[in-house]
C-alpha positions as CSV (number, residue, x, y, z in Angstrom):
1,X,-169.9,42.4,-45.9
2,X,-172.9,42.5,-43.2
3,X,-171.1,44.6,-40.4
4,X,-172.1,47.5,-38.0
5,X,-171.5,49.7,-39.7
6,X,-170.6,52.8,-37.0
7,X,-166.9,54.0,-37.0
8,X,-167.6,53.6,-32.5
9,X,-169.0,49.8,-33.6
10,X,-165.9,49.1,-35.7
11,X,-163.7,50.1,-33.2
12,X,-165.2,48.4,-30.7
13,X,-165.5,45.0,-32.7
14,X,-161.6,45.9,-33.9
15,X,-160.3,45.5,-30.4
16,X,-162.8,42.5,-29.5
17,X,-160.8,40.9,-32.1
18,X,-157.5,41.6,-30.9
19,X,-158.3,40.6,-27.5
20,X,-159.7,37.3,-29.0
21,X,-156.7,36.3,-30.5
22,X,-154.8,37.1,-27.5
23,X,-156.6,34.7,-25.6
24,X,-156.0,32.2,-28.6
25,X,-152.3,32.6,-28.3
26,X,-152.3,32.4,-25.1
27,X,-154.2,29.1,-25.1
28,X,-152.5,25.9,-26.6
29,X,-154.0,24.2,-24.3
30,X,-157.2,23.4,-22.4
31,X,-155.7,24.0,-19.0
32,X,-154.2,26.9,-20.3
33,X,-157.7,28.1,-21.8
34,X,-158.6,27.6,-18.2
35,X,-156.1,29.4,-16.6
36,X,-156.6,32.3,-18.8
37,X,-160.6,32.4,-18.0
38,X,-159.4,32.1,-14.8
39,X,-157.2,35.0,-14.6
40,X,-159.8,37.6,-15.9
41,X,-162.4,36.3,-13.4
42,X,-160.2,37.2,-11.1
43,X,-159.1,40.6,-12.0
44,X,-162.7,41.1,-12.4
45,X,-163.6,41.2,-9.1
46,X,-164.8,37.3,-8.8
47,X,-164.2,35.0,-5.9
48,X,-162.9,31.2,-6.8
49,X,-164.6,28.6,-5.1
50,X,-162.8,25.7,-3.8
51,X,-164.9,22.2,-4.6
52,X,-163.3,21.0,-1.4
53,X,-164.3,24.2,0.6
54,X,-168.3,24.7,2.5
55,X,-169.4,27.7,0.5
56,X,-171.7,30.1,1.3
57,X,-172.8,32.4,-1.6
58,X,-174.2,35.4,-1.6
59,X,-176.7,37.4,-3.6
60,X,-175.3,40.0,-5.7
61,X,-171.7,38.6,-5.6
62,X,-169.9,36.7,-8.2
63,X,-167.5,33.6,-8.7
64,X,-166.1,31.3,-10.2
65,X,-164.7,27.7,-9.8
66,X,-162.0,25.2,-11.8
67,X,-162.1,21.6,-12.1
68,X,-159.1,19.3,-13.3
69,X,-158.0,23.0,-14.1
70,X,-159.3,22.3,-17.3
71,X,-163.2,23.4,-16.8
72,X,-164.8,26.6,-15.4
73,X,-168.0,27.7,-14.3
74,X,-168.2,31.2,-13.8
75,X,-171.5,32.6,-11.6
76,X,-172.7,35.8,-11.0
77,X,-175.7,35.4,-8.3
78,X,-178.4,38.0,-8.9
79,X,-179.8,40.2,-6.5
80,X,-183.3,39.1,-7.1
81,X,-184.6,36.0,-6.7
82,X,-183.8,33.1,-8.6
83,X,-187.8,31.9,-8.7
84,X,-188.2,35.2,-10.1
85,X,-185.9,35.4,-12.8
86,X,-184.5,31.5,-13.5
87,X,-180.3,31.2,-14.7
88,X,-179.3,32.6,-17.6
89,X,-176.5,29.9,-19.1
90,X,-174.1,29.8,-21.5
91,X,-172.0,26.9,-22.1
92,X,-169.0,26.2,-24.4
93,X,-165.8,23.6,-24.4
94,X,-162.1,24.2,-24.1
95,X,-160.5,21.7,-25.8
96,X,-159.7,21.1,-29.5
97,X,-158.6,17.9,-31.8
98,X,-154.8,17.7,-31.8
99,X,-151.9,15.1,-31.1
100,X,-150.9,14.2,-28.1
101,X,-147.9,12.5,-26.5
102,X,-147.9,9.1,-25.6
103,X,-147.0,7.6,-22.2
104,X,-143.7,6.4,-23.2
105,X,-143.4,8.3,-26.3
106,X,-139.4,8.5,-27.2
107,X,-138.1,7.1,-30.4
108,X,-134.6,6.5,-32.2
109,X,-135.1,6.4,-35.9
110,X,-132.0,6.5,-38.2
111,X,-131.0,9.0,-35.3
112,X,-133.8,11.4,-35.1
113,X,-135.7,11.7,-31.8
114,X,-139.3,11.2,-32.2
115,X,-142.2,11.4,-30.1
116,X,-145.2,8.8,-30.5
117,X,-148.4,10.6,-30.3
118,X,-151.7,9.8,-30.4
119,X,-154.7,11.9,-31.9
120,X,-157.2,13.9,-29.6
121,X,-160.9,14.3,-31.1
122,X,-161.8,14.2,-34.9
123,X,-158.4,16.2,-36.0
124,X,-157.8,16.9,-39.7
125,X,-154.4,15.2,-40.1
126,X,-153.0,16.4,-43.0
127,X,-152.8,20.5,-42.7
128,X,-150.7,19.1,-39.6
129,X,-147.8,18.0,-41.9
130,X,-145.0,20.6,-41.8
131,X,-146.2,23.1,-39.5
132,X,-143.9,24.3,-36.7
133,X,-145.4,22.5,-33.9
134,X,-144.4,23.3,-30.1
135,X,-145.3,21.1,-26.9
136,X,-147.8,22.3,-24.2
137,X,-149.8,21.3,-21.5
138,X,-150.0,19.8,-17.5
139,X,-147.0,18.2,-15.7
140,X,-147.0,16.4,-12.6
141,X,-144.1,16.2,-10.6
142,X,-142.5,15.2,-7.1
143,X,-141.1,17.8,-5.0
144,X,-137.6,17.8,-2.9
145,X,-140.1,16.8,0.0
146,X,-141.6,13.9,-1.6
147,X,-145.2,16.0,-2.6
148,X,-146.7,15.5,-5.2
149,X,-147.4,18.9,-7.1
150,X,-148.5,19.8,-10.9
151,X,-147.7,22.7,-13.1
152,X,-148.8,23.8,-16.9
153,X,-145.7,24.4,-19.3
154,X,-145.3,25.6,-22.5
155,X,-142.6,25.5,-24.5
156,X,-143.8,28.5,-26.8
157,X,-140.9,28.1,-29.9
158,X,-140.8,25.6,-32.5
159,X,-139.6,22.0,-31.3
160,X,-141.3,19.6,-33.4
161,X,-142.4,19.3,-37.0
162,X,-144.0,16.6,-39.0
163,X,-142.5,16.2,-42.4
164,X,-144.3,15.3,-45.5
165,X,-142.8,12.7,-48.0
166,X,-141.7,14.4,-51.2
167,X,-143.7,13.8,-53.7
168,X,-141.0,12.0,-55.6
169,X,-141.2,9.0,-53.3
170,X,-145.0,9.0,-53.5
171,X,-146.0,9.9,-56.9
172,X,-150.0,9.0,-57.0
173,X,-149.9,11.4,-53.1
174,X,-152.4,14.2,-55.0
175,X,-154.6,11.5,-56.3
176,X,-155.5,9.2,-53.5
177,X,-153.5,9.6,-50.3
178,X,-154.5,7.7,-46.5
179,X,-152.6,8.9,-43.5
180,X,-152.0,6.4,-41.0
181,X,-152.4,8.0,-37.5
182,X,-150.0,5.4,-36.1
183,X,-147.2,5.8,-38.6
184,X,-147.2,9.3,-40.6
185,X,-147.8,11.6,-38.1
186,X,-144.7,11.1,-35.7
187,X,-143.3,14.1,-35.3
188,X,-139.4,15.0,-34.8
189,X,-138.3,16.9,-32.5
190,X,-133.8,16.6,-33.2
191,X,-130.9,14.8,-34.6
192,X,-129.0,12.7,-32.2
193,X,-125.1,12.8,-32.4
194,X,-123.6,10.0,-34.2
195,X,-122.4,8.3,-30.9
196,X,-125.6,8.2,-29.4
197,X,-127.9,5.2,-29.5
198,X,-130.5,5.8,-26.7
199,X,-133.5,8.8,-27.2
200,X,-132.6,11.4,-24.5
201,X,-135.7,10.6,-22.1
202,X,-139.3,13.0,-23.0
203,X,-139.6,13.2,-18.8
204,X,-136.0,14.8,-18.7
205,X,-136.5,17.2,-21.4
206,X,-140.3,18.5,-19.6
207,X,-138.3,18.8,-16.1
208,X,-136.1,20.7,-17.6
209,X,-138.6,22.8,-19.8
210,X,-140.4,23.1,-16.2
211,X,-137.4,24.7,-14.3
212,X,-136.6,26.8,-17.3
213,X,-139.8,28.5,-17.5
214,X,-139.8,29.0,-13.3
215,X,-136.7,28.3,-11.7
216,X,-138.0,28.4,-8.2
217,X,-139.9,25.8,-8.9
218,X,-139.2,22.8,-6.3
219,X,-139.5,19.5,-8.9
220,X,-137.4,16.9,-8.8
221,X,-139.0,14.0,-11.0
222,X,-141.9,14.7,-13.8
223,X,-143.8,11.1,-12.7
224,X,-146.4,12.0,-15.4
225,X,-148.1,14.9,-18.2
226,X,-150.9,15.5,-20.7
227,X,-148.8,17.2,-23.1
228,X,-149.9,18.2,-26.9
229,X,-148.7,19.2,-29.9
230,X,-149.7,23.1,-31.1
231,X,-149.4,24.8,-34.3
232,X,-146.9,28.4,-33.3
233,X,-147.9,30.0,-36.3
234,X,-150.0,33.1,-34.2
235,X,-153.5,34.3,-34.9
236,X,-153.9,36.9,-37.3
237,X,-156.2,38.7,-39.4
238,X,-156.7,38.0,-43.6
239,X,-158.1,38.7,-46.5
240,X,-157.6,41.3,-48.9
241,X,-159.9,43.6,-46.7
242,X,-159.1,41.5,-43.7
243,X,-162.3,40.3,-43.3
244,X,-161.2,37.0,-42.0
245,X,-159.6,35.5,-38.9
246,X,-156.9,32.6,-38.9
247,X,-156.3,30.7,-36.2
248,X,-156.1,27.0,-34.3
249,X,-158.6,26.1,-31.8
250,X,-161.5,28.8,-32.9
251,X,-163.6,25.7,-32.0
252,X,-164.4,26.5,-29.4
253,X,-162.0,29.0,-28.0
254,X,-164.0,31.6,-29.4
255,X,-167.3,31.1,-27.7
256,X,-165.3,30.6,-24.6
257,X,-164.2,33.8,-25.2
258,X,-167.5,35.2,-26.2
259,X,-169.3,34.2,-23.1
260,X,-166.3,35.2,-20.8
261,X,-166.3,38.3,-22.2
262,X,-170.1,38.9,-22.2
263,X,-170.4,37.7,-18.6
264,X,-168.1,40.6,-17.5
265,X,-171.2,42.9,-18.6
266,X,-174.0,40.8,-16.6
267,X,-176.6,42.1,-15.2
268,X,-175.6,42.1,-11.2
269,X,-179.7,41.9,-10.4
270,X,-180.3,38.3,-12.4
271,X,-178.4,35.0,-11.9
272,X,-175.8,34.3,-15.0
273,X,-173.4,31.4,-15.5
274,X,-170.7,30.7,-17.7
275,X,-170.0,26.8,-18.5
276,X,-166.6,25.9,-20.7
277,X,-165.8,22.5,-20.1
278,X,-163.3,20.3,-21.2
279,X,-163.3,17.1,-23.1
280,X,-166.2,18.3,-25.7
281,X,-164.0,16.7,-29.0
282,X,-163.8,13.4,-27.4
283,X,-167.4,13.0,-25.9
284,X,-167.5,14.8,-22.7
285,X,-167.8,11.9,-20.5
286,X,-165.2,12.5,-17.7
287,X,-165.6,14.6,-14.2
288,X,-164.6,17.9,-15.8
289,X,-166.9,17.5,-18.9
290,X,-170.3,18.0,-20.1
291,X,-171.6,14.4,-19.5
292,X,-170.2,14.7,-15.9
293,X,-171.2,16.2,-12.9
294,X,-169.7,19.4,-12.5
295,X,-172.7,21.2,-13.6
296,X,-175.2,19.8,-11.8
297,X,-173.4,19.5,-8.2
298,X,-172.7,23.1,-8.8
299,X,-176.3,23.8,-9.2
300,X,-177.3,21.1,-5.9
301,X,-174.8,23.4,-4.0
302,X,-176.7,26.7,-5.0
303,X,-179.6,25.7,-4.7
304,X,-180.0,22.6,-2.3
305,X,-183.7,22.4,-2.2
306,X,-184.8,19.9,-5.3
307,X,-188.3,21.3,-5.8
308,X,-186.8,25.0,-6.0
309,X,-184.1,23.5,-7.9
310,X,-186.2,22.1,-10.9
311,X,-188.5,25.1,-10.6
312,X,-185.6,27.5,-11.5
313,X,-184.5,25.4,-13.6
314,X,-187.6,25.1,-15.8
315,X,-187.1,28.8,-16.0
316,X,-184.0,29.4,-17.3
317,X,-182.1,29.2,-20.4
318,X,-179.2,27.1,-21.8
319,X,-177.1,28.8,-25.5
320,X,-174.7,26.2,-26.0
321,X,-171.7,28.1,-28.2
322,X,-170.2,26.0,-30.3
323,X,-168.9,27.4,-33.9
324,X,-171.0,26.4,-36.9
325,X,-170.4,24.6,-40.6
326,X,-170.1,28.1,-42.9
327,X,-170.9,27.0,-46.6
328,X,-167.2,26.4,-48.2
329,X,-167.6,28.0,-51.6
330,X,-165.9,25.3,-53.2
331,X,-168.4,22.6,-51.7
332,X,-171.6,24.1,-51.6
333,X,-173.0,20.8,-52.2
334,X,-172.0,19.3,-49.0
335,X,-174.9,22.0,-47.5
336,X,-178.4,22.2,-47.3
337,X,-179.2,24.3,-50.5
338,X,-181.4,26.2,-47.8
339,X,-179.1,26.4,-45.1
340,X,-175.4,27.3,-46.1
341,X,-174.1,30.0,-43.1
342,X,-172.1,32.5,-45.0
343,X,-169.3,34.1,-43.3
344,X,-169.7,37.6,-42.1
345,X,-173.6,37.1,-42.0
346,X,-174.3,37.0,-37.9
347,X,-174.5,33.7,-35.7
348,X,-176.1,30.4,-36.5
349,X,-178.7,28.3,-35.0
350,X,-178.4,25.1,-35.4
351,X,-181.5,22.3,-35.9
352,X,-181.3,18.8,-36.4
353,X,-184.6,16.5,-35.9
354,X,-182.5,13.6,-34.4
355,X,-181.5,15.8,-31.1
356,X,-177.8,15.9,-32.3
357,X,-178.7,19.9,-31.4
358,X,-180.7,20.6,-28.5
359,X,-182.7,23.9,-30.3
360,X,-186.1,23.4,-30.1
361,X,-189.2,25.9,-31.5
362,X,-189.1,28.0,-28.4
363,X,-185.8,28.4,-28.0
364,X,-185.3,28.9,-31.6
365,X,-187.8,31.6,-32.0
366,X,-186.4,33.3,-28.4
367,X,-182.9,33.4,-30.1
368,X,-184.1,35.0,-32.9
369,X,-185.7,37.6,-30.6
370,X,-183.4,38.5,-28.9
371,X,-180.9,39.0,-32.4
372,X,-183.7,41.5,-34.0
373,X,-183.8,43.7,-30.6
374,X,-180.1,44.1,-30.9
375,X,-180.0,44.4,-34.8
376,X,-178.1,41.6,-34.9
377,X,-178.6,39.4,-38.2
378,X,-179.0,35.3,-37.9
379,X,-178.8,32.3,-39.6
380,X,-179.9,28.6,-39.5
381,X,-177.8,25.9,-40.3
382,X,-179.3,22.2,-41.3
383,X,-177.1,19.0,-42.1
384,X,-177.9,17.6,-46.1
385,X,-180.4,14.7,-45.0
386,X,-178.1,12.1,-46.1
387,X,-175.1,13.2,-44.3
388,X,-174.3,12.5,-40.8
389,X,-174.3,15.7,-38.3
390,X,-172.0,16.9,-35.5
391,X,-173.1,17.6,-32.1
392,X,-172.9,19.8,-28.9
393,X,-172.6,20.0,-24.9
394,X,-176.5,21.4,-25.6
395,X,-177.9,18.0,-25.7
396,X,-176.1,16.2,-23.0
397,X,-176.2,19.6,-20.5
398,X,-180.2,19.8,-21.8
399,X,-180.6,16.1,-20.8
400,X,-178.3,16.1,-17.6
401,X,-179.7,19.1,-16.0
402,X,-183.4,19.5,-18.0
403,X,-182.7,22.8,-19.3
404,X,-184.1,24.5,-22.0
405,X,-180.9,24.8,-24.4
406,X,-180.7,26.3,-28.3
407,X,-177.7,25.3,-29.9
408,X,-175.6,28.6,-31.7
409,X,-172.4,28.8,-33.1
410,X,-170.5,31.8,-35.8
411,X,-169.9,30.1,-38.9
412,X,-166.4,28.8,-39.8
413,X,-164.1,27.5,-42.5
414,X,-161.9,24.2,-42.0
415,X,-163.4,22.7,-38.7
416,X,-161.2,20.8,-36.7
417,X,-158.2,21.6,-38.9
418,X,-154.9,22.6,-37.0
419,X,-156.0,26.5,-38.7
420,X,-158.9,27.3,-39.0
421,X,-161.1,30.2,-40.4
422,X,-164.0,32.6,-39.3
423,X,-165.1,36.0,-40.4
424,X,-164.5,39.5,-38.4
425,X,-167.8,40.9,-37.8
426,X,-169.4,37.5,-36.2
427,X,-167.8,36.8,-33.0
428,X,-168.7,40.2,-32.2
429,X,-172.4,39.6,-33.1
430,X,-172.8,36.6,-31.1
431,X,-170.9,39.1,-28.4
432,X,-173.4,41.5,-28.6
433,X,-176.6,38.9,-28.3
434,X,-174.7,37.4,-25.1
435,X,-174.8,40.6,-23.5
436,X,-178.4,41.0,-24.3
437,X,-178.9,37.5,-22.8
438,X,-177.1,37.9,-19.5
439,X,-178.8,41.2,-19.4
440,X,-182.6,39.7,-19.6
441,X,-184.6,41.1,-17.3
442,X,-187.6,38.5,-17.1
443,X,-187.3,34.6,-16.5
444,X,-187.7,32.6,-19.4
445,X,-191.1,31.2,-19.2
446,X,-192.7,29.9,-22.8
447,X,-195.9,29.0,-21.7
């Protein structure tokens, strides 16, 4: 396995590790992603920034703002001048394909209380089938002074599973199974008594949840929630020699992480942001997400001037983090026989002629720079020509705001499935090239 090799590197990639899946854990949800970027901003030493606030930032100071408390940007204004040195981005998303709870979700079947749920993003459904599944996410609620306030909420334990159909009812379910999203994946959360004929209410049992989890907290009627499902089984390491990680929501969790982590170590004399937005899986057009404005009012507000503005911009950088197809030893043919990312073999970039990735030449070529300065091996992923290919925040941020993007990721197993699985050594690597990034001394000029 391609690793650093030092006892002081393995150590240090070791407890990157652990504080990775921390995050993960603590993380069912986008808001909660949020929160928890938020939280080590903050205990870092940066100011939030209130959308709704006049700001006045300052050179050589650092912040950070939330939107829908599902989004971040994270800023740390350089000492020198932004003509001078351009914005060294990073951009990744915080939410994940999973199910999510309907409106009016409650069912009573044969006496079981079910929830309806519909699917978020391009989810595998079937590893979702008889997984311990808890309920997390943003409640909104009136107060006992007729306010309206929200909270997040997490229920943390098993409450829900999805049960398969034994295979004796089912009998060709190995050689050609469908899943319906509308009627195989309704989860079950308990047995009703045999008196009871009505579903106890899905509002009543989140107000409840809600007072549980803070009993100070003034709510006297949930009048709505964006509430998913979650796999409980925690991150963890595996393998034989452990050289893989297990986990839900790697994509994109982890390059959240990554560029949270690597931001902590900017440079204070250059400009460096942090983007992880929400909504990624399902698009990103909404006010929080990629296709939206947050970005680029962010950017009007630093910079008001629209000359300087597109000056700086045109000299500054944009990695969009987004984890990377890994060649699955048991379908090699689904790759590129040139470009199949192994596992354990440094950070990908990712190329697609159709602008499905935003890397270009430059960008490319400035990536893999930057990787052999900090002995940092790298890989290149292509889609097979006749298959269809994925895509990023890089082209909609590159097209948006007109920066120069590449489009990276660390190669993974079982994308979009509710576990999925990456190797040890690469999160770190695409770590250690972040640092390097937000630590550039010169603007990024390729002319």
């Amino acid at each position: 396995m391609s690793q650093v090799s030092s006892s002081s590197s393995l150590a240090s990639q070791s407890q990157f590790n652990q504080d990775l899946l921390n995050f993960i854990q603590t993380s069912p949800t986008a808001f909660h992603a949020a929160q928890a970027i938020a939280k080590e901003l903050a205990a870092a030493g940066f100011t939030e920034l209130r959308e709704s606030d006049e700001w006045d930032l300052l050179p050589g100071k650092r912040y950070y703002l939330k939107r829908n408390e599902s989004s971040v940007i994270a800023f740390v204004y350089g000492k020198k001048d932004l003509l001078s040195t351009g914005i060294r981005m990073l951009g990744a998303h915080t939410d994940s394909p999973c199910l999510k709870v309907k409106p009016q979700p409650e069912l009573n079947r044969k006496g079981y209380l079910q929830l309806g749920v519909e699917v978020y993003g391009g989810a595998l459904l079937a590893p979702w089938f008889d997984r311990d599944l808890s309920l997390a996410g943003r409640v909104t609620y009136k107060t006992s002074d007729n306010k309206i306030a929200s909270s997040l909420l997490d229920f943390k334990t098993p409450v829900a599973s999805v049960p398969s159909l034994a295979i004796h009812l089912d009998r060709e379910v190995n050689n050609a199974r469908t899943i319906n999203p509308q009627r195989d994946i309704i989860p079950v959360l308990l047995q009703l008594a045999p008196e009871q004929t009505l579903a106890p209410n899905f509002k009543s049992i989140l107000l409840a949840q809600l007072k549980l989890e803070n009993p100070e907290l003034d709510a006297t009627h949930v009048l709505d929630y964006e509430i998913s499902l979650y796999d409980t089984q925690a991150p963890g390491l595996i393998g034989l020699q452990q050289d893989f990680i297990a986990s839900a929501r790697l994509d994109n969790l982890l390059s959240c992480f990554v560029g949270l982590r690597a931001l902590l170590q900017a440079d204070v004399e250059v400009s460096s942001l942090l983007i992880c937005t929400d909504h990624e899986e399902v698009g990103s057009t909404s006010c929080c997400g990629a296709k939206g404005p947050m970005l680029q009012q962010f950017l009007e507000r630093l910079i008001p001037d629209t000359e300087t503005r597109i000056r700086i911009i045109e000299r500054s950088l944009l990695i969009s983090a987004d984890n990377a197809h890994g060649v699955h030893p048991n379908f090699s043919d689904r790759h590129d026989e040139n470009h199949g990312p192994l596992l354990n073999r440094g950070p990908v970039v990712k190329i697609n002629a159709n602008q499905r990735y935003a890397t270009t030449s430059e960008t490319s070529g400035f990536f893999h720079w930057l990787c052999e300065q900090n002995e940092v091996p790298v890989q290149v992923f292509v889609a097979r020509t006749d298959m269809g290919c994925g895509s990023t925040i890089g082209p909609i941020v590159s097209s948006e705001v007109g920066v120069k993007t590449i489009d990276v990721g660390v190669p993974t197993f079982a994308m979009h499935s509710i576990r999925e699985m990456a190797g040890v050594a690469d999160a770190y690597y695409l770590y250690r090239v972040a640092i390097a990034f937000y630590q550039y001394p010169l603007f990024l000029s390729f002319s």
